[in-house]
N, C-alpha and C positions, 0 to 999 in steps of 0.2 A: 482178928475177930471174925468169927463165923458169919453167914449171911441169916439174919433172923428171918422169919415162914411169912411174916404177915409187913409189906408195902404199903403205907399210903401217898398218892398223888395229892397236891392242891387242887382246896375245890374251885381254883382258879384256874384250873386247866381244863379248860374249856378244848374243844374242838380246831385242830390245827394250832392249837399248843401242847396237847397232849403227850407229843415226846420232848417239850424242851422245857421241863420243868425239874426241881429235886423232890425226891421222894424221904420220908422218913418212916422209922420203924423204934418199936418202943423196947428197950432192952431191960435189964433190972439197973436200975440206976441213971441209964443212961439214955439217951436218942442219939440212933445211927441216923448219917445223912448220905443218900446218895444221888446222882446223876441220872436219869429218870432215860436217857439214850445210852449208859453202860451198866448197865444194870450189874453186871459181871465184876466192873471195878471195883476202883477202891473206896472207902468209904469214911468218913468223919464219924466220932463219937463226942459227942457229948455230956456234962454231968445235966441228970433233968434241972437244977437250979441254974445253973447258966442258959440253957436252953430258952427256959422259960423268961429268964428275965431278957435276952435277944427276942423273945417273941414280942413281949410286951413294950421292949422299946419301938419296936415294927408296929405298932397297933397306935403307941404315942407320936410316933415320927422323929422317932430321939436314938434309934439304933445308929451305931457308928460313930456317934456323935461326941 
C-alpha cells in the first residue's frame, strides 16, 4: 500500500507528545494507521466500518473489551 499525501496527528498531541503518537490517513474505503516516529514504516489498513466502530468503542470505554 502507497503512503497517502495527507497525515493527521491527534489533537491530543499536544507538545512533547508530538512524536509519540499514531497518525491516520483517509484511503477510499479504508483508514491507514501509522507511527507518528517512523513515518517511513509500515502501516495498518483498515475497513472505515471497523474503524469507526474501534473509535466509538474508545469514546464509550468499551474498546477491546
Amino acid at each position: 500500500m502507497g503512503t497517502p499525501e495527507i497525515w493527521w496527528k491527534s489533537s491530543y498531541s499536544g507538545p512533547g507528545d508530538g512524536d509519540s503518537c499514531v497518525e491516520i490517513a483517509l484511503r477510499p474505503a479504508r483508514v491507514a494507521i501509522r507511527d507518528s516516529k517512523v513515518p517511513d514504516g509500515d502501516t495498518l489498513s483498515f475497513p472505515d466500518s471497523t474503524f469507526a466502530a474501534f473509535v466509538a468503542g474508545l469514546k464509550q470505554g468499551t474498546a477491546g473489551a
